[in-house]
C-alpha positions in Angstrom: -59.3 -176.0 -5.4 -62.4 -174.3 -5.7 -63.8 -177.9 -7.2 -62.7 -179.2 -3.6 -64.9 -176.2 -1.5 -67.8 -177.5 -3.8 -67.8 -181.0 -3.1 -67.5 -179.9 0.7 -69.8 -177.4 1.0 -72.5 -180.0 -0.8 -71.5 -182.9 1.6 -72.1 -180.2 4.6 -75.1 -179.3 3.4 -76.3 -183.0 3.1 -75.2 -183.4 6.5 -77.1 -180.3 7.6 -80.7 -181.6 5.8 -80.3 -184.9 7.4 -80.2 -183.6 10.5 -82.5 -181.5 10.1 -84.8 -184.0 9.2 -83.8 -186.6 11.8 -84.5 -183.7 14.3 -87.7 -183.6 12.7 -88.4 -186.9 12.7 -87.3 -187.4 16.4 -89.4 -184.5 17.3 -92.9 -185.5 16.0 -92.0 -189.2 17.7 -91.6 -187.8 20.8 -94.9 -185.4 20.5 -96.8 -188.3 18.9 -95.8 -190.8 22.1 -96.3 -188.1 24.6 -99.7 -188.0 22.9 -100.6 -191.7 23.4 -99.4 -191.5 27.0 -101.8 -189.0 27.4 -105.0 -190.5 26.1 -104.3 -193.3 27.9 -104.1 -191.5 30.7 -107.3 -189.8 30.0 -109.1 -193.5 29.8 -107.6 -194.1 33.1 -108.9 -191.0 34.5 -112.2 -192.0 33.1 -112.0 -195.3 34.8 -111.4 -193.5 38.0 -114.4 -191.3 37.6 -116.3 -194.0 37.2 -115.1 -195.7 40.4 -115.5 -192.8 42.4 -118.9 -191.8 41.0 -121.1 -195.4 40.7 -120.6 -196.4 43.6 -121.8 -192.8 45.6 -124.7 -192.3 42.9 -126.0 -195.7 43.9 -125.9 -195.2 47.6 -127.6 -191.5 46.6 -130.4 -193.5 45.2 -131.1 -196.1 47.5 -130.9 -194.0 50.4 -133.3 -191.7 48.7 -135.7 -194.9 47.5 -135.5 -196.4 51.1 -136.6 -193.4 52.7 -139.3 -192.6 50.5 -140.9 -196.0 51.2 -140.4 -195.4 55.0 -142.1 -192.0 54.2 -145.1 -193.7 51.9 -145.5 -196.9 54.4 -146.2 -194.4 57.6 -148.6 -192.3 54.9 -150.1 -195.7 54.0 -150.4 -196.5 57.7 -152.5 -193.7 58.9 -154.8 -193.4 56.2 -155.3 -196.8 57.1 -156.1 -195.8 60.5 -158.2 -193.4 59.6 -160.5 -195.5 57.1 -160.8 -198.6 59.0 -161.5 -196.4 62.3 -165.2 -197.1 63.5 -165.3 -193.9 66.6 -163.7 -191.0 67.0 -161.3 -192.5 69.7 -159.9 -194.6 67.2 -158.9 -191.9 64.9 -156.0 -191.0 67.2 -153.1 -191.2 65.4 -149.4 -190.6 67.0 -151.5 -189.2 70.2 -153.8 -186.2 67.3 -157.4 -186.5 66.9 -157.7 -186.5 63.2 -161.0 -184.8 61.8 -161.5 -187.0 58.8 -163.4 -185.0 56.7 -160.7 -182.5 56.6 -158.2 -184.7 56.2 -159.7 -186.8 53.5 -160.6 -183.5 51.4 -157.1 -182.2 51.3 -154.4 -184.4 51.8 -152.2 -186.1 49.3 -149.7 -188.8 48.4 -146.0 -187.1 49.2 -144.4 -186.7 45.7 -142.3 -189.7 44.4 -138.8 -188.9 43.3 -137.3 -192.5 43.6 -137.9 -193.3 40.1 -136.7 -189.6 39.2 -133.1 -190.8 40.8 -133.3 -193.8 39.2 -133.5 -192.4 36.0 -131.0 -190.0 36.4 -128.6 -192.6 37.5 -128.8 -194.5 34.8 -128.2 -190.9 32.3 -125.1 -191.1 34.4 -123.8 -194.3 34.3 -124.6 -193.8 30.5 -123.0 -190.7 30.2 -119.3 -192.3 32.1 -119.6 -195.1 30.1 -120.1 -192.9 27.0 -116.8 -191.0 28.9 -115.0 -193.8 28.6 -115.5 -195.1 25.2 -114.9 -191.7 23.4 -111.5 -191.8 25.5 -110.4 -195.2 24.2 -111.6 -194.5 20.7 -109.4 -191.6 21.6 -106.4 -193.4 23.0 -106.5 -195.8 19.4 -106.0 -192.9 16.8 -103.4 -191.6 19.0 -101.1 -195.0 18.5 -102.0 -195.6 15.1 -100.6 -191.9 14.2 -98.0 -192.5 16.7 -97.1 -196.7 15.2 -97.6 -195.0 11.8 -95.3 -192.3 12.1 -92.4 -194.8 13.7 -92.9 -197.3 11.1 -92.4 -195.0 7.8 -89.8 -196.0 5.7 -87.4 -193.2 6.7 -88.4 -192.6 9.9 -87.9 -196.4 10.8 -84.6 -196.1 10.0 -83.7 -192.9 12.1 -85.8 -193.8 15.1 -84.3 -196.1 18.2 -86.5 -199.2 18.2 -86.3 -199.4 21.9 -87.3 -195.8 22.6 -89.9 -195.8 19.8 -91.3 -199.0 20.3 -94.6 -199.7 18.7 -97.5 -199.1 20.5 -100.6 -201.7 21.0 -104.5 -199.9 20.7 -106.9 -200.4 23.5 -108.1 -205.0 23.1 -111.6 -205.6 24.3 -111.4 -208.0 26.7 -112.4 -211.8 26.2 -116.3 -212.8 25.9 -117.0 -209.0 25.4 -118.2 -209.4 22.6 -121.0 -211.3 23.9 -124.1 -209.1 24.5 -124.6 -209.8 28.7 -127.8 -210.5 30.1 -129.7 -208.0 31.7 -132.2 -209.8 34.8 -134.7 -207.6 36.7 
């Protein structure tokens, strides 16, 4: 009898280990899949930052660049005026007498921040795109832990197929590879 509680007690205990290990198993799928979802969810949110932000930095920068040609055309303009004007009736500019040799001593181009913008868009758009890159490098160690993990030789043969299907890493898309052409 006592043989009988031994063969019991060892086929309980096998039962227990395997569960304990298909509960592992199960466990780390799950944690490993809610990873993936949320890298990929981090490249999306990187692709959205970049949507929002582009665009707005762009219209920052022209606006800025259009007004500081309004600014140095009207400064081009009257110091125009003012050099090609023969009397002192013809230094009037926008209804002021203008005492040239005043003027002409002390007066400056406005400062130029257009290509200041410029540059800093383009730290930006690097700096997304640099965003976005680290996020999909990201998102592919995620699923090859995750597609690892499910395709182990035990694990594979605990884990549902349907619920732990494997997972594909971020695909360049067609032609990328190609260098594009950059036209000024």
């Amino acid at each position: 009898m006592k043989k009988s509680y031994l063969i019991i007690g060892a086929i309980l205990g096998l039962v227990v280990i395997i569960f304990f290990m298909y509960r592992s198993t199960y466990n780390t799928a799950i944690n490993l899949q809610e990873n993936v979802d949320e890298k990929w969810g981090n490249v999306g949110a990187n692709y959205q930052r970049r949507a929002d932000l582009v665009p707005q930095l762009v219209a920052t920068v022209k606006g800025a660049a259009e007004n500081e040609r309004g600014i140095l055309t009207a400064v081009t303009e009257a110091r125009a005026g003012i050099v090609n004007a023969k009397t002192p009736e013809d230094m009037d500019i926008m209804g002021k007498k203008i005492n040239t040799a005043i003027n002409l001593a002390f007066e400056a181009y406005p400062q130029i921040r257009s290509t200041q913008n410029f540059s800093d868009l383009q730290a930006q758009l690097e700096g997304t795109e640099n965003r976005i890159a680290v996020s999909r490098k990201e998102y592919n160690e995620a699923v090859k832990a995750f597609n690892s993990h499910i395709r182990g030789f035990f694990n594979s043969m605990f884990l549902n197929k349907d619920t732990f299907s494997k997972k594909e890493p971020f695909k360049e898309s067609a032609g990328s590879e190609v260098a594009p052409k950059v036209e000024f």
